[in-house]
C-alpha positions in Angstrom: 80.2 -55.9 6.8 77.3 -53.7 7.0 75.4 -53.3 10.3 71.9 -52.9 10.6 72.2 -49.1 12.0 74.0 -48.3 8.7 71.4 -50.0 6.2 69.0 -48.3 8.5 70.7 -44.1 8.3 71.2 -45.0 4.6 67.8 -45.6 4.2 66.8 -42.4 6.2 69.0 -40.7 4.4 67.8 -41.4 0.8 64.2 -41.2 2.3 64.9 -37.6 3.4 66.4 -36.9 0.3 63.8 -38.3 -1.4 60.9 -36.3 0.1 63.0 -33.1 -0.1 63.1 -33.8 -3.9 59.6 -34.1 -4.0 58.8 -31.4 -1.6 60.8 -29.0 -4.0 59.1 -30.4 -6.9 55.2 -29.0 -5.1 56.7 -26.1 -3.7 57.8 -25.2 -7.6 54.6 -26.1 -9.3 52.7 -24.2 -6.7 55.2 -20.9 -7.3 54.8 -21.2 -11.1 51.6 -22.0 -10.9 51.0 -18.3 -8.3 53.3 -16.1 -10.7 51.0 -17.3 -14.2 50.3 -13.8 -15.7 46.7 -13.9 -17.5 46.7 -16.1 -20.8 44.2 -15.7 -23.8 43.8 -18.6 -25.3 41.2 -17.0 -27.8 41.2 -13.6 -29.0 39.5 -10.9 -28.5 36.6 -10.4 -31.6 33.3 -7.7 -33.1 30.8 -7.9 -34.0 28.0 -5.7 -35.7 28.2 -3.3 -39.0 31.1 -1.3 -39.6 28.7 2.0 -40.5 27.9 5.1 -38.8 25.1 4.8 -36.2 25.1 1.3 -35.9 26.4 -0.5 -32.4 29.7 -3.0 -32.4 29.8 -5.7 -29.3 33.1 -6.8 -28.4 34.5 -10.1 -26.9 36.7 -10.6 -24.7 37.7 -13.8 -25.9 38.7 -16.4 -23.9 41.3 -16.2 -21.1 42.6 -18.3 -17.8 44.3 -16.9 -14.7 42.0 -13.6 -15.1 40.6 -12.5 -11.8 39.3 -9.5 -13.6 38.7 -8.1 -17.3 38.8 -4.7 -18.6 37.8 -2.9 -21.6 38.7 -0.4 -24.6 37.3 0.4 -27.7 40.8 1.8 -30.1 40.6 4.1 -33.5 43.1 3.3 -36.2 43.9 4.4 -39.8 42.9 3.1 -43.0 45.6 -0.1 -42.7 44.6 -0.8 -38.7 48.0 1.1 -37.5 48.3 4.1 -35.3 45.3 3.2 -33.2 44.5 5.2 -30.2 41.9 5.0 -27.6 38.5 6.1 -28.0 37.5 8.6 -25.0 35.0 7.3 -22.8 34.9 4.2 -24.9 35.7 1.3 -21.9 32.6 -1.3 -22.3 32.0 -3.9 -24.5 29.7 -2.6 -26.6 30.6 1.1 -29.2 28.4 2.9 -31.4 30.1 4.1 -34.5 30.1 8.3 -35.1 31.2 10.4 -37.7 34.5 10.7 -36.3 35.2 6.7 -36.9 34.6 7.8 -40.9 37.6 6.5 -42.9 39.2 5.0 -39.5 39.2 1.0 -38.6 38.0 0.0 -34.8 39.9 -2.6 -32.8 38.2 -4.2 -29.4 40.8 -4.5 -26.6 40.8 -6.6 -23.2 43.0 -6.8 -20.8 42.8 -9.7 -17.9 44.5 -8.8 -14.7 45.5 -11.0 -11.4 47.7 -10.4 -8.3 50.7 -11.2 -10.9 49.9 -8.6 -13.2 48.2 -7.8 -16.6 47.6 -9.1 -20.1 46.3 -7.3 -23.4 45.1 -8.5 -26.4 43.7 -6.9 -29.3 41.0 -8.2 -32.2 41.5 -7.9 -35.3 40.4 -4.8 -36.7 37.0 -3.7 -38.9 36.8 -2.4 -42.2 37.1 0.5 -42.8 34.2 2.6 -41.1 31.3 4.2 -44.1 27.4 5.7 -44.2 24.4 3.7 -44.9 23.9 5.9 -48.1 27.2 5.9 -49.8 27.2 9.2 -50.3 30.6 11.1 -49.3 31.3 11.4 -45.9 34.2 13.2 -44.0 35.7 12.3 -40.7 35.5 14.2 -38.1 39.3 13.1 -36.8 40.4 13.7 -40.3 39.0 17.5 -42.3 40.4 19.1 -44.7 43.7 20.8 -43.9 45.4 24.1 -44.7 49.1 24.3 -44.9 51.3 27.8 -45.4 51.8 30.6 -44.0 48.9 33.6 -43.5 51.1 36.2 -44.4 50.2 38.2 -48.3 52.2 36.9 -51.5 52.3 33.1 -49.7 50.8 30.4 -51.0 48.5 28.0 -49.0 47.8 24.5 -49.8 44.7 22.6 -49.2 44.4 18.6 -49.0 40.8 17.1 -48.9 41.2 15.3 -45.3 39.9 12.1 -45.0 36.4 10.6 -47.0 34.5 7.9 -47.1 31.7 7.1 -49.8 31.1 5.0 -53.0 34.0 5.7 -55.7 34.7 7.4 -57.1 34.5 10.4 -55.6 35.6 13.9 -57.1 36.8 17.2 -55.1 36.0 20.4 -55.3 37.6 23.3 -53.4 36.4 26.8 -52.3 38.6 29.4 -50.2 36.8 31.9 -48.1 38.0 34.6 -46.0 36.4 35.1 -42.6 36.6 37.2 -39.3 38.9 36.9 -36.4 36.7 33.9 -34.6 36.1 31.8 -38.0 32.7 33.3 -38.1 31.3 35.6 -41.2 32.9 33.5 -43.5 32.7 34.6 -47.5 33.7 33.1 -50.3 36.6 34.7 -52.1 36.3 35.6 -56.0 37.2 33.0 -57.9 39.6 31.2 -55.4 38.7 27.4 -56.2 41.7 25.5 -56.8 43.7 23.3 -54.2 46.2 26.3 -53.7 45.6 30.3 -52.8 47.7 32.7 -53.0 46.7 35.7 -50.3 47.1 39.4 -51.2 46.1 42.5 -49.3 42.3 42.2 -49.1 42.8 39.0 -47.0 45.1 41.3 -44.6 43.0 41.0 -40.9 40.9 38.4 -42.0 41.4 34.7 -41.2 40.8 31.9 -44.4 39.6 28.1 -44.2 38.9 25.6 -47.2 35.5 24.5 -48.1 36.1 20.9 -50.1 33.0 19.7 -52.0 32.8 15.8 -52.5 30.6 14.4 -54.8 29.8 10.5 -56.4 26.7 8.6 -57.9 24.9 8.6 -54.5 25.3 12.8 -53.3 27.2 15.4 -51.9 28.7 15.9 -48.8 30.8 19.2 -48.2 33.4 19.9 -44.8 35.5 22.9 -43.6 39.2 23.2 -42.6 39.9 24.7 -39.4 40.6 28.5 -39.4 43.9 30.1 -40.2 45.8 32.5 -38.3 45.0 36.5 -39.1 46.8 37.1 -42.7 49.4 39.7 -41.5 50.6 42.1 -44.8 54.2 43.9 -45.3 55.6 44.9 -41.8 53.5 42.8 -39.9 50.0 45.4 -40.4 47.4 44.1 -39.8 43.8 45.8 -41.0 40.8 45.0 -38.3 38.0 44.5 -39.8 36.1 46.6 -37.4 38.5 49.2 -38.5 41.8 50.0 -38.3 45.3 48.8 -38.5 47.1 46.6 -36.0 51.4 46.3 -36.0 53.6 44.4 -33.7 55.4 46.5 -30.7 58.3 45.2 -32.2 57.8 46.9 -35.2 57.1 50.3 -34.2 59.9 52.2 -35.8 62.4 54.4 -33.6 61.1 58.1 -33.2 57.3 56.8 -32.1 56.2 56.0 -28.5 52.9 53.6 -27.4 50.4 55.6 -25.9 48.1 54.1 -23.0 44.8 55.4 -24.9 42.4 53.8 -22.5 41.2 52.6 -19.1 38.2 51.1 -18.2 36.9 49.7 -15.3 34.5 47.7 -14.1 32.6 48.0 -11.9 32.5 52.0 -11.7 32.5 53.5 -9.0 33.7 51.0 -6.7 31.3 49.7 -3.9 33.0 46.3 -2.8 36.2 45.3 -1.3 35.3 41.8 -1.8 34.9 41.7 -6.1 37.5 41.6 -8.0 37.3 45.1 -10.3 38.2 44.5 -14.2 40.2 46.3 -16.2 40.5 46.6 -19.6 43.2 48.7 -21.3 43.8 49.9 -25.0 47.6 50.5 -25.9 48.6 52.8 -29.6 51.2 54.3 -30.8 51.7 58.0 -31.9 51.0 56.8 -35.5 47.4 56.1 -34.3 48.5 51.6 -34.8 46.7 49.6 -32.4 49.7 47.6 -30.7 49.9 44.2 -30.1 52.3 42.3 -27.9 53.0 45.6 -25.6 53.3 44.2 -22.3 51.4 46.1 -20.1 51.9 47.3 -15.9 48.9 48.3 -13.6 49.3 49.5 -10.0 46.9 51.3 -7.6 49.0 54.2 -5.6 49.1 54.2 -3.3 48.7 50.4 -2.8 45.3 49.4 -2.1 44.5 46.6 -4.6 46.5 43.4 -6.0 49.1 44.3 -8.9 48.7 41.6 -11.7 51.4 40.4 -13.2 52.5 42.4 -16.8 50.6 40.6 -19.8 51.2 41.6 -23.8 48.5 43.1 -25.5 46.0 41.8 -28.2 45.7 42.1 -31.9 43.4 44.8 -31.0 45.4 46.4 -28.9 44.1 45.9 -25.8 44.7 43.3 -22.6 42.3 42.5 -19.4 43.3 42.7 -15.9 41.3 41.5 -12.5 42.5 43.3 -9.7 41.2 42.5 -6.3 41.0 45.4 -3.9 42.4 45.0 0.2 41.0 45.7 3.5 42.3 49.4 3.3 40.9 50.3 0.1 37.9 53.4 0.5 34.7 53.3 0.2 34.1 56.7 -0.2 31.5 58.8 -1.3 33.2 61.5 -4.1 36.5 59.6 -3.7 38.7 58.5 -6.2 41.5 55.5 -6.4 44.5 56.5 -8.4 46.8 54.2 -10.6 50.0 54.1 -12.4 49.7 52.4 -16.0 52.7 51.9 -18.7 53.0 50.1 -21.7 56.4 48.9 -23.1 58.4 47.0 -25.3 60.2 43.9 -23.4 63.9 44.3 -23.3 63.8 48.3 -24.0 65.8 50.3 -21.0 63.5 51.2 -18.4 64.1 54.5 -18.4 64.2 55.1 -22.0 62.4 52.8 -25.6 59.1 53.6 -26.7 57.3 53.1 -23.6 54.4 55.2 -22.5 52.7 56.0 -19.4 49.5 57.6 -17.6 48.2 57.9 -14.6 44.2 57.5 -14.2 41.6 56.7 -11.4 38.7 54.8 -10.3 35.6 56.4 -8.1 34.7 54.8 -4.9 31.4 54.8 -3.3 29.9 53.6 0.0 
């Protein structure tokens, strides 16, 4: 027989139980409830005109469990892939430039809270175009130039990327021009896709011209530059006059000659500017070298020593040395310094290397 202090713990019991349960039950919803990452419920969307000059707004969409939004604008290819973020481009609304030619835009947003972040993406635009029609390059897509700048190879072009009412036809035209990419000329008759280089491009660096033309105009863009066409045995001919060849390639028997020092300021007044020094390395043959590595040091030691740097195309490299707190300041006083040019991996005392010795005036 059951007592009334057992039907009463029993009762307690299953009470206690009972509010546990549902104690567990509120503490969980609350938990899942706090660790909710952002949700869109609506993507993200544009709006506006997918053509150059003309402004796109983006949406964020709709979201829950965002204490915060943030923005990106992202470029993609032709079929919305391979997109990447547009510099600078974090705000809702984008205007299009010639670099979004041929490309597709996506709006991104991303809703963060104490939990973490969420990021969705629109869908994308059309492909990007002009108002006119006529043919238009992007900017993130020119013409390219493949092969190497060397005489007898053969360089390929391809037309980059273009927008434009079709059809559109290609033209090409190959120019040769200086070691910057300025001075450009055309070359001959050079007008197909391909080029082959010969002797008179030696020194000189080439770029494509592509012409693009449809019912509605013209447009025309450039390749980048190449590097300097190099000719048999790595010469190269400057085109401010004469000929440049690897310190690799100087043949056994010559030596590099330290032809020239130059600095800057001269004569030293100031212990506090750095002086420059500019210095022109060739070999016995009368070749401007390239890649000699180059040492510099005042003797005795009264400026820094920079650390030994190869040689231009022209033959020549730049130093800034920075004089100490004991160098003179001298009236009809000179600084003297040790200078060598060599070829890395040559024995020190022994290769093709070549040395001087010159000197900087001072004055007060």
């Amino acid at each position: 027989m059951r007592t009334r202090s057992t039907v009463a713990r029993r009762r307690w019991l299953l009470s206690g139980a009972a509010a546990g349960v549902i104690a567990a039950l509120i503490t969980g919803s609350v938990i899942a409830a706090s660790a909710a990452l952002p949700v869109n419920t609506k993507e993200p969307s544009i709006k506006g005109s997918p053509l150059v000059g003309k402004d796109l707004t983006g949406n964020a969409g709709t979201w829950t469990g965002a204490a915060s939004l943030a923005y990106r604008w992202l470029r993609c290819d032709t079929s919305a892939a391979n997109c990447l973020p547009i510099a600078g481009a974090t705000n809702t609304k984008y205007k299009l430039t010639s670099a979004d030619l041929g490309a597709t835009i996506r709006f991104e947003a991303t809703g963060s809270n104490a939990e973490g972040t969420t990021t969705k993406s629109s869908n994308p635009t059309t492909v990007i175009t002009t108002t006119a029609g006529a043919p238009a390059n992007s900017v993130a897509a020119p013409p390219t130039i493949s092969g190497a700048a060397t005489v007898s190879s053969t360089l390929t072009a391809t037309t980059g990327t273009w927008v434009g009412d079709a059809p559109i036809q290609y033209s090409y035209r190959w120019q040769h021009c200086d070691a910057n990419g300025n001075a450009c000329k055309n070359i001959g008759q050079a007008t197909k896709g391909t080029y082959k280089l010969t002797d008179k491009e030696v020194g000189f660096t080439i770029r494509i011209q592509v012409i693009a033309k449809n019912s509605r105009g013209t447009g025309t863009a450039f390749s980048h530059q190449t590097a300097l066409v190099t000719g048999g045995g790595g010469v190269i001919n400057l085109p401010g006059g004469g000929k440049s060849v690897d310190v690799k390639d100087v043949p056994a028997g010559e030596r590099l000659i330290v032809q020239a020092v130059v600095f800057n300021p001269s004569p030293v007044r100031s212990r506090t500017k750095p002086i420059a020094v500019t210095i022109t390395v060739k070999d016995t043959r009368g070749y401007f070298i390239r890649n000699a590595l180059v040492f510099i040091r005042s003797t005795p030691l009264l400026t820094s020593t920079p650390t030994d740097a190869p040689t231009h195309t022209d033959g020549k490299v730049a130093y800034s040395i920075q004089p100490t707190s004991s160098f003179p300041l001298k009236n009809g006083y000179n600084v003297q310094f040790f200078v060598k040019a060599y070829r890395k991996g040559d024995p020190a005392l022994a290769g093709i290397s070549g040395s001087r010795l010159v000197q900087v005036a001072t004055a007060k």
